[in-house]
N, C-alpha and C positions, 0 to 999 in steps of 0.2 A: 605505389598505390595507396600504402595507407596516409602517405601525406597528403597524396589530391583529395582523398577521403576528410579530412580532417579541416585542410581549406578550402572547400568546397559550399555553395550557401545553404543553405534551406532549402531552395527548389531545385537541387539533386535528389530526382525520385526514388523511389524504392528500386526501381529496375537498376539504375543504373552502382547502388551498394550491391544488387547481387551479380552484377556483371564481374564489380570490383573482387570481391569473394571470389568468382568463379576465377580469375586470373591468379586469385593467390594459391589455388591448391592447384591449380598445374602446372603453379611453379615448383610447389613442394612434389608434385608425385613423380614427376619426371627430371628427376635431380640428376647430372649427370658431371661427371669429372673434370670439364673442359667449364673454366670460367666465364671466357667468354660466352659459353653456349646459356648458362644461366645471367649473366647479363642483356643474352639478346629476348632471352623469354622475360625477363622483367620490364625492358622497354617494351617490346608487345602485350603486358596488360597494362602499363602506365598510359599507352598510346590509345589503348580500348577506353579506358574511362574518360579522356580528353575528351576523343571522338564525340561519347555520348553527354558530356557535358557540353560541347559548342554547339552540339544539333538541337540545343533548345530554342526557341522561335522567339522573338522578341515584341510581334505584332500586336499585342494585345495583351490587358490585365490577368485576362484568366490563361491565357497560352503563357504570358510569361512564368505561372506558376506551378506547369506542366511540364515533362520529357514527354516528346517526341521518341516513342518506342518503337519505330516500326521494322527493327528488326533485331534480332539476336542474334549472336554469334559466340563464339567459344573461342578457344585459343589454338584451335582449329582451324582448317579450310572449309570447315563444312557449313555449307549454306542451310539456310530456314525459309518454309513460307513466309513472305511479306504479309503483315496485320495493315487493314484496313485506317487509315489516316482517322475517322470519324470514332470509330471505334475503339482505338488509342487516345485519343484525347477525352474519351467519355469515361472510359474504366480511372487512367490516371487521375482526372478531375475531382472521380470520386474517392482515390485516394488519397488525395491532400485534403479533402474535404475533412477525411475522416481523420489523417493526422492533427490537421487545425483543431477539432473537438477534444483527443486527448491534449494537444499542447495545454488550450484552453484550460480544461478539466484539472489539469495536472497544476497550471498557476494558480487555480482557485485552493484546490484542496493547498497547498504551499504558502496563500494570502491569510488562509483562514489557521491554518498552524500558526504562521508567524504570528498573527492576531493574539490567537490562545495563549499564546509562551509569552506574549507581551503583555498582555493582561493578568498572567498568573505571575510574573517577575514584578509586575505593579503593585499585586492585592500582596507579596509576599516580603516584598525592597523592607529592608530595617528589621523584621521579622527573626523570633528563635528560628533556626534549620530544624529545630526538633520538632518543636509544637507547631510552629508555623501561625501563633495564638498570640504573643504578649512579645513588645517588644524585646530585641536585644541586645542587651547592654552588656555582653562582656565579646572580648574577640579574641580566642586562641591563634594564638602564633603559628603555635606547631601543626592543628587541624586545619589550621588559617576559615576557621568557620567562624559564626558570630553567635552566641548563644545567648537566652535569659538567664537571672538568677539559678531559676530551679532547676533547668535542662542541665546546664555547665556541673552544678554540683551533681546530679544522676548519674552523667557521663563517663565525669572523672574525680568518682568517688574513691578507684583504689587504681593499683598497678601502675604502668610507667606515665598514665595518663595527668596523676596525682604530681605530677613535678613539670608539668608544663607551663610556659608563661603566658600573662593575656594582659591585656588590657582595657579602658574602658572607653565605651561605645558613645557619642555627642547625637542627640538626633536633631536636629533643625525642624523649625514647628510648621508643617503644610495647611494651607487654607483652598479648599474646592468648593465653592459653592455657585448652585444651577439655580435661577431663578422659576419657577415653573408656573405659569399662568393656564394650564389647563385642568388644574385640578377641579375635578367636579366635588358639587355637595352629595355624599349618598343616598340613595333612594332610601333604602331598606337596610338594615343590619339585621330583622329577624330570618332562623334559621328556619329551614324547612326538617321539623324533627321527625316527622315519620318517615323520610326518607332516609334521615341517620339508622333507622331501629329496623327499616325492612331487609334489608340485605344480610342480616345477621344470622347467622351460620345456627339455629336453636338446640342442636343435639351438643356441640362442642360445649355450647355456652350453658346448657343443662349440669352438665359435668359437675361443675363449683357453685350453683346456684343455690344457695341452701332452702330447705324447706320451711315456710312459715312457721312461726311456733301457736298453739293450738292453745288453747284456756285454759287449762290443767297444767300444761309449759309453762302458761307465763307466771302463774302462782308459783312453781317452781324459781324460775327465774328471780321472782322477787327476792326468795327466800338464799337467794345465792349475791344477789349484789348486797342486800344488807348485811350478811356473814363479810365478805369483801371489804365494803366500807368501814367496819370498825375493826377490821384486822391491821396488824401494823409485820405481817409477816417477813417483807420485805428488807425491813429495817431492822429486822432481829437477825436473818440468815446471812444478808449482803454484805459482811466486815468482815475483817481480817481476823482471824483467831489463831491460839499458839500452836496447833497442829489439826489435823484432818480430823482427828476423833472428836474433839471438841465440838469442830463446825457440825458433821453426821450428826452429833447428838440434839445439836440446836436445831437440825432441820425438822428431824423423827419427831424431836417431843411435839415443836409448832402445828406440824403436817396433825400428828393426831388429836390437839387441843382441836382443830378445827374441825376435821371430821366427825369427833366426836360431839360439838358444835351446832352442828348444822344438823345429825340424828334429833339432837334433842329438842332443835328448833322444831322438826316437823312431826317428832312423835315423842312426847315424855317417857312414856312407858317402855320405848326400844330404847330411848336414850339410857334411861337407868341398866335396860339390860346389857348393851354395849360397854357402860362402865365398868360394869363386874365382871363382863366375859373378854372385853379387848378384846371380841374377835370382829375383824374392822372386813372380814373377807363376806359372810352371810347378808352385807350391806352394797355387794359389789357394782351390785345391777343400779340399786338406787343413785351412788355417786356418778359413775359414769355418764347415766340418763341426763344427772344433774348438771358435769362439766360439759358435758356435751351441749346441753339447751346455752349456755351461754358463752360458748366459742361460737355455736350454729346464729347466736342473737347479734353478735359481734360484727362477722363478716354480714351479715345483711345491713346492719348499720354500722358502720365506721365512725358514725359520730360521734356513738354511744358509747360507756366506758371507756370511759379517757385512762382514767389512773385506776379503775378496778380491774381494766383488763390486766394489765399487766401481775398483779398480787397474782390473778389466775395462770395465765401462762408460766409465772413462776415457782410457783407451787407445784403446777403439776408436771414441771419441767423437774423439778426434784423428787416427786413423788415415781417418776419414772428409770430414776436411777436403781442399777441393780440389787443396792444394797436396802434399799429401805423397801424396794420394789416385794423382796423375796420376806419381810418382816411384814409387810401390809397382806402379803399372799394374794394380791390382784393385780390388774395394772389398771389404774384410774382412764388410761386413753381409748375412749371410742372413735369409729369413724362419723365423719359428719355427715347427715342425713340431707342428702342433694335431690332434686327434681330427677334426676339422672336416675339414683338408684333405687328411687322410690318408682318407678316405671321398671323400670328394670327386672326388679323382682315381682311386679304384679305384670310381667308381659306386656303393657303397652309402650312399649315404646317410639311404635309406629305412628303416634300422638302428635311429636317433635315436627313431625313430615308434614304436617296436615297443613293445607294452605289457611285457613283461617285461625291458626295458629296465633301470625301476627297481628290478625283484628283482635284477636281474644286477651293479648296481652300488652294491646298498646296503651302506652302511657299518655293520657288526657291534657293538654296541656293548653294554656287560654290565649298561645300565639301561633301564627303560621308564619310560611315566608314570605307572606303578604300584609304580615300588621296583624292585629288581635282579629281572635277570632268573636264570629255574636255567639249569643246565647245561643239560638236555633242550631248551631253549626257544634256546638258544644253536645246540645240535648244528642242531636240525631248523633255523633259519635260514642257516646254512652246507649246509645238502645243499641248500633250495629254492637258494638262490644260484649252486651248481653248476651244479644243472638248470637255471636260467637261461642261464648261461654256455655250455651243451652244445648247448642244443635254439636259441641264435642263432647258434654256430658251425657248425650244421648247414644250418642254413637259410639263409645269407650265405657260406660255403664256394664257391668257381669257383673258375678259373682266375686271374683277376685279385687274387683276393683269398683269402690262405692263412688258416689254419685261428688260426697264431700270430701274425697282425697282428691279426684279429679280436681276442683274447684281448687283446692289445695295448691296444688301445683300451677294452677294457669295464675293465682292469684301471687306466687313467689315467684315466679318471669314475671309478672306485671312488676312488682316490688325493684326488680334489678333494674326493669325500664327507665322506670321512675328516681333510681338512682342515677341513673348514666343522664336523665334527663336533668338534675339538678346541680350535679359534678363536672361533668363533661361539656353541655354547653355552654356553661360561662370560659373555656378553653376556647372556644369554637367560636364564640362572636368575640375572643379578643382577638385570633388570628384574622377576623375579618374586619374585623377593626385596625389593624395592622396592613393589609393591604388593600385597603379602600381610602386609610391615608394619608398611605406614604408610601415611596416606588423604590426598588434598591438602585437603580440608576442615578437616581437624581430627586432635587430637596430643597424645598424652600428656604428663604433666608430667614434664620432664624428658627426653625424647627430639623438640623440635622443631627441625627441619631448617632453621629460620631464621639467616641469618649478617649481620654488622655490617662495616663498612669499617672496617680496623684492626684487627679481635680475633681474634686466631691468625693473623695473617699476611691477613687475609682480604681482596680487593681490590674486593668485590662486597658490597653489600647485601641482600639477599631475604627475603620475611618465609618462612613454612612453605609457602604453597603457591605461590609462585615460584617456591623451589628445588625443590620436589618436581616440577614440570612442567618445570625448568631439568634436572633430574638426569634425568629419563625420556627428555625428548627427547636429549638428549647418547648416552647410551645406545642409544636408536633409532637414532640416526645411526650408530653405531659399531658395531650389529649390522648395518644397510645393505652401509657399508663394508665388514666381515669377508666378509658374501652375493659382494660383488662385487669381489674380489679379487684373483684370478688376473685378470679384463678391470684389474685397474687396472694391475696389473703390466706386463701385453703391451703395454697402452696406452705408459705409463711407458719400457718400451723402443723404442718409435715413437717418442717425442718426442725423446729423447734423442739416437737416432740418424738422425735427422733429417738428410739431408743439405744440406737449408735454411736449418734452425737454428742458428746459432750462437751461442755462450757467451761469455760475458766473464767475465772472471778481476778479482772484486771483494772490498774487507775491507769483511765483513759488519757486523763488531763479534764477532765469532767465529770470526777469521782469516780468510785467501783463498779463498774458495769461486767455484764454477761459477756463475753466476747466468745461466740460460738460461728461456725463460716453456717453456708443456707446455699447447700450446690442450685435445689429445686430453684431457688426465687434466683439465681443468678445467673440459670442457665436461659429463663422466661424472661430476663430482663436481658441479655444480650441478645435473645429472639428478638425482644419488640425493638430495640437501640437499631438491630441490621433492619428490620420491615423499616425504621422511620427515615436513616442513613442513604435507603432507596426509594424513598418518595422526593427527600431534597436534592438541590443540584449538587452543591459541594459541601462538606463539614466542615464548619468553623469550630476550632477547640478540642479541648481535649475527650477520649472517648471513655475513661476511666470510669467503671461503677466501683464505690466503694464498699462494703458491702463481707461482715467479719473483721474488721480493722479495727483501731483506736478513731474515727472518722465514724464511722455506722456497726459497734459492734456487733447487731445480729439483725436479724431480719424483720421482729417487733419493731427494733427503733425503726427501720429502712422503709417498711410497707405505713408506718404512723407517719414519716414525714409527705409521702404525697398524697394524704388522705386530709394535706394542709392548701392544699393548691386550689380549691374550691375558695375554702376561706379566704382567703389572699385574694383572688380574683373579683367573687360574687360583687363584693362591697364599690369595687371599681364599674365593674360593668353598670350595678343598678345606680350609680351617682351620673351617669353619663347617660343612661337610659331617661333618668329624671330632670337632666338639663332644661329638655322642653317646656316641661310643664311647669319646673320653677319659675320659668321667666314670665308666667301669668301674672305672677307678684309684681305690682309695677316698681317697688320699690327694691327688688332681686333684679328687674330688666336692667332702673339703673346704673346697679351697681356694678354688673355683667359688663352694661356697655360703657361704662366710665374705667375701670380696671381691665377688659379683657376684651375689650371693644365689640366682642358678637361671641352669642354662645359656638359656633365652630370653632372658633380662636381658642374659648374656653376647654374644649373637647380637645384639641390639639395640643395643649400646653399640658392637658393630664395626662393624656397618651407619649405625649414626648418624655417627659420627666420620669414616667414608670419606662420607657420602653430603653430609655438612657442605663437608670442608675438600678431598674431591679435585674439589672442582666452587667454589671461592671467589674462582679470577680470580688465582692467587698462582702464581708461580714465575720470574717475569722481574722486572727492574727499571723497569717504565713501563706502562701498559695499555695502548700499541701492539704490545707484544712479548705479552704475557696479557691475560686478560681475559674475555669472553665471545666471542671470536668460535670460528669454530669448530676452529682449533687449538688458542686457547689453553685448552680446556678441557680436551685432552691433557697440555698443558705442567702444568696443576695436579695432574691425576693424576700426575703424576713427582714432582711435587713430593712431595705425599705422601708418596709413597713412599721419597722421601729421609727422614722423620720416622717415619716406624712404627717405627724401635727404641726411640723415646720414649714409645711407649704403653706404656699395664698391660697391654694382653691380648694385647703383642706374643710372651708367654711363650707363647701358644697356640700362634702362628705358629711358632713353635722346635720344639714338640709334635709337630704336624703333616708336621712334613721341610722346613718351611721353611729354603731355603738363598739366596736373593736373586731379583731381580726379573730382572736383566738377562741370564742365560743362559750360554752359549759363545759365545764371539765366534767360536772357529777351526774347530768342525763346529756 
């Protein structure tokens, strides 16, 4: 039975497998002594399955596809009602029907694996097994795998792995290229920004938002960055000294030159009493107020205090230590004064919820997703704004809570809008500029985004549509970032000032740096890294935050370098935004269309050439330092941007008002 079973075609119905079944357990239930006697029951189900396989009908397509069931029997004498001829052909037809669909079903899900596994053995052929990122050039014997440089040494860095032999990897150079004649020219590249700003979560985002600083702050303020600017704190505490007591001492005396400092700046006469009394504690409320207004000035602008912040964060990174902590008799670290707790403690916070909320703190901006906006369209968003502004200061107005705090707060969310609005969309029209074009499938001749190890600097491999899902996702990640900024920031000052935490003073390979770890900003950044890792299809590269290392010793440096990606960006985007209106110059049209044949060409050769070599793994001296993890694909954007005065179309950049990447350091 089971070999009629086996040669048997396809159009052996299901009745006639459970006929075949029923013939085998009565052979097994009635096993009896006598060979013969199980011989003659084995030809009596072999003879049962014949039977129902010859009685299939040959007449016709769909009969040929059918048994004829109309009867059943056992391995019995016991008769069954006979099934109706019409009746049987109609249940069976609809059984092969339904077998056809899984076969079907069953090839497709099988066509479309095989696809996957063949597509993923494509994007992977030549490829580390580690990283699956950067070619590999060496090939264990003993693993019999193929790794890069960096994978192979991680690997078999100790144990029996350390004495394995390999050799090296030849790759042969591939050429794919899609000619593509449907690209369109795009409509629009403006973004629709109230749409980015409505959906935003306002009570989460209150949290870290800090509160405006108020006229009396910002006189404060002044009187804090000019103490800053002419201090040289840094460079007195940051060196090496012949034991710990030395260093402590050089901290204590600086820490209290400046305190004492900054009394005398704002009051002579406490100044001098300070001096006699060195009691730095009766001052306590004032300092704190003080470092507070300009940690709280900092995270509202990121622009600001380039090189004073840090004298701050440092200083009171040591003032916070136990030993000088318990000599000073205060602790210099306040919390910072958010929209969050400023509600909070005056009961409203049911503010956050209020639907006009959004109107009252939206940021004004003179584009839509339709092109600029007019004047008219501008006015009438400023008066609803108002009215937002009026009709929640009316309705949140008591005693607890004045008419000017309220204002207060709707005006510090406006302040964050307006940052996300100036940070975050230049991220946003280059991702759209990215897939408006150019497609990860396929690439015009002469603009494919594939890069080679070694050509221009390049440290990375990728054919076209590896880098184009390498460039998108980097991109996603650094719009993430920009969204969540101000939380990194606050975070960033929790870590720091830490009263647990402590820093060591180590040569990075780019002098004595803080080297302190930052759980807060690390646990917030493999938050945003998993949300960005499930908006894209696949992960091209490595997933490494670096972050307390000799690479990003603390969280200052870490949260200062993406507060670089605006700048990097902005200068790109508004030279492309100004193509058009260059080319009014008849003598700029010229030279457009004699050099670059047509301003899209021009646009295309910018965006190729950034989308190539600021995303190639280059800007350090080893692929621990660059690469693909996720700083180092920062570090290559700098790089670049070390090179843009060796492009041709860096004339445009000049055109434009391009004046550099890197800003004011001192406002």
């Amino acid at each position: 039975a089971a070999l009629c079973m086996q040669s048997a075609p396809s159009s052996l119905g299901k009745r006639g497998l459970e006929d075949a079944d029923c013939g085998k357990r009565k052979m097994s239930a009635k096993k009896t002594s006598s060979s013969s006697s199980l011989l003659q029951k084995g030809a009596s189900a072999l003879s049962l399955v014949l039977d129902n396989f010859l009685s299939t009908s040959p007449q016709s397509e769909n009969e040929n596809s059918t048994i004829n069931t109309s009867s059943t029997s056992t391995s019995t004498s016991t008769s069954t009602q006979p099934i109706q001829k019409d009746n049987t052909r109609t249940t069976s037809t609809r059984n092969n029907k339904k077998n056809k669909k899984n076969t079907s079903e069953t090839n497709n899900n099988n066509s479309n694996s095989n696809n996957n596994n063949k597509n993923k053995q494509e994007n992977t052929e030549g490829f580390c097994v580690e990283c699956e990122d950067q070619l590999a050039i060496i090939q264990c014997q003993e693993c019999s795998e193929s790794f890069c440089e960096v994978c192979y040494q991680s690997q078999h860095r100790k144990g029996k792995r350390t004495s394995h032999t390999t050799s090296r990897i030849n790759h042969p150079k591939k050429t794919n290229i899609t000619n593509i004649t449907d690209m369109k020219k795009p409509q629009s590249l403006r973004l629709d920004h109230d749409k980015l700003l409505s959906s935003e979560n306002f009570t989460e985002r209150a949290k870290y938002i800090p509160v405006r600083l108020s006229l009396l702050e910002r006189k404060l303020l002044r009187l804090l960055e000019a103490t800053l600017h002419v201090s040289d704190y840094t460079d007195r505490v940051d060196k090496m000294f012949k034991n710990q007591n030395q260093a402590l001492h050089e901290k204590i005396y600086n820490i209290c030159s400046i305190l004492s400092g900054i009394v005398i700046s704002s009051d002579l006469n406490e100044g001098k009493k300070l001096l006699d009394s060195r009691d730095f504690k009766q001052h306590a409320e004032f300092f704190q107020k003080l470092f507070e207004i300009g940690r709280r000035h900092k995270i509202m602008n990121p622009e600001k205090m380039r090189s004073d912040y840090g004298k701050l964060m440092y200083l009171l990174q040591d003032a916070m230590a136990e030993e000088i902590r318990e000599l000073l008799e205060f602790s210099a670290k306040k919390s910072i004064r958010t929209v969050y707790s400023v509600l909070e403690e005056k009961k409203a916070l049911g503010m956050l919820s209020e639907g006009y909320l959004e109107i009252a703190t939206r940021a004004i901006v003179p584009y839509g997703p339709r092109g600029p906006k007019s004047r008219l369209d501008i006015r009438k968003e400023v008066e609803n704004k108002e009215k937002a502004v009026k009709m929640l200061c009316k309705k949140y107005t008591d005693s607890n809570l004045t008419e000017a705090e309220i204002q207060l707060c709707l005006y510090s969310i406006g302040d964050n809008n307006s940052y996300l609005a100036s940070d975050r969309d230049p991220v946003e029209k280059m991702i759209k500029y990215l897939t408006t074009y150019f497609r990860a499938e396929s690439f015009e001749e002469g603009y494919s985004l594939s890069i080679s190890v070694g050509l221009n600097g390049a440290r990375l491999s990728h054919s076209h549509e590896r880098q184009y899902n390498f460039v998108l996702q980097s991109l996603s990640l650094w719009r993430e970032i920009a969204n969540e900024m101000f939380k990194l920031w606050y975070l960033a000052d929790e870590d720091m000032l830490n009263e647990t935490n402590s820093y060591k003073l180590t040569d990075t390979g780019q002098g004595l740096n803080r080297v302190q770890a930052s759980p807060r900003v690390a646990k917030t950044m493999q938050q945003i890294l998993y949300c960005t890792q499930k908006k894209v299809s696949h992960w091209v590269g490595s997933s490494v935050i670096h972050l307390g290392d000799s690479n990003v010793p603390n969280a200052l440096m870490f949260i200062d370098k993406y507060t670089q990606v605006a700048r990097i960006l902005n200068p790109i985007v508004i030279t492309l935004e100004r193509i058009d209106q260059l080319m009014k110059d008849q003598k700029v049209k010229d030279y457009v269309e004699t050099v670059f044949k047509s301003p899209e060409l021009l646009r295309k050769e910018i965006l190729v050439d950034f989308f190539r070599y600021a995303f190639d793994g280059s800007g350090a001296d080893n692929f621990f330092d660059a690469g693909s993890c996720i700083d180092g694909r920062l570090t290559s954007a700098w790089n670049w941007c070390s090179r843009v005065g060796s492009k041709r179309f860096f004339t445009f950049f000049k055109l434009s008002g391009f004046v550099g990447f890197d800003g004011n350091f001192q406002r």
